[in-house]
C-alpha positions in Angstrom: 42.6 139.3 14.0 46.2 138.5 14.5 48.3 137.3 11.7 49.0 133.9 13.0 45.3 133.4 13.4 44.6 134.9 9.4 47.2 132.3 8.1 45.2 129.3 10.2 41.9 130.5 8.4 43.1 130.6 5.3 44.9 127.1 5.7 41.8 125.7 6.9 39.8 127.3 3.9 41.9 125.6 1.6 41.8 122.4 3.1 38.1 122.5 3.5 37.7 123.1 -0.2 40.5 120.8 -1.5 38.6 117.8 0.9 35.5 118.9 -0.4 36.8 118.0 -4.0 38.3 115.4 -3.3 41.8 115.5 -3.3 44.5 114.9 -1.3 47.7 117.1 -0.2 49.9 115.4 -2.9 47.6 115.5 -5.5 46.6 118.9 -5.3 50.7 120.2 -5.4 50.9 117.5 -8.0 48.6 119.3 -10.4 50.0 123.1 -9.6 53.5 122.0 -9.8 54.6 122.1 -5.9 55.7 119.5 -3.6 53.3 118.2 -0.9 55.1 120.2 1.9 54.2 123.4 0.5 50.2 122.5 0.8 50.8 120.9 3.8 52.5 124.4 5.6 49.9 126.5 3.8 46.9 124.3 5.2 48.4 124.4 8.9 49.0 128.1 8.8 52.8 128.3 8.8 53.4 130.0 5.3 52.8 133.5 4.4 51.7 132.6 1.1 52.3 134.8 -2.2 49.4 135.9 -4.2 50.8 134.2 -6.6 50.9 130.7 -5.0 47.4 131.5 -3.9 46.1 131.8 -7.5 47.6 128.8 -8.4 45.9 126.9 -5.6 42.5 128.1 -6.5 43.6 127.3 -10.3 44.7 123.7 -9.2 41.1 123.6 -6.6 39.2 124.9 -10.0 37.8 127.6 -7.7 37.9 131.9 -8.1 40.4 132.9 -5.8 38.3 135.0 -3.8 36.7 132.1 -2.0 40.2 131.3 -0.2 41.3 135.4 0.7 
């Protein structure tokens, strides 16, 4: 798997997830502290996102980070 397509499946992880709790772009960066274009790149693939970043979307989705890498 290419790294364009890795970056799509993660996006799409996260978005599943954050829909499936109800949330919307805004709200989720809202709670970690970001701005709604930095969910909105990760969740359309076109961020290489730090691990960082990454824990503190599964902090702000209430989930362990390993269901999102």
């Amino acid at each position: 798997m290419d790294k364009k397509a890795m970056l799509e499946q993660l996006g799409l992880k996260v978005k599943e997830i954050r829909l499936q709790k109800g949330l919307t772009q805004t709200e989720l960066a809202n709670k970690i502290g970001k701005d709604h274009p930095s969910i909105n790149k990760l969740e359309n693939g076109k961020v290489n996102p730090s691990y960082i970043f990454l824990c503190e979307v599964a902090e702000g989705l209430n989930i362990d980070i390993k269901q999102i890498i």
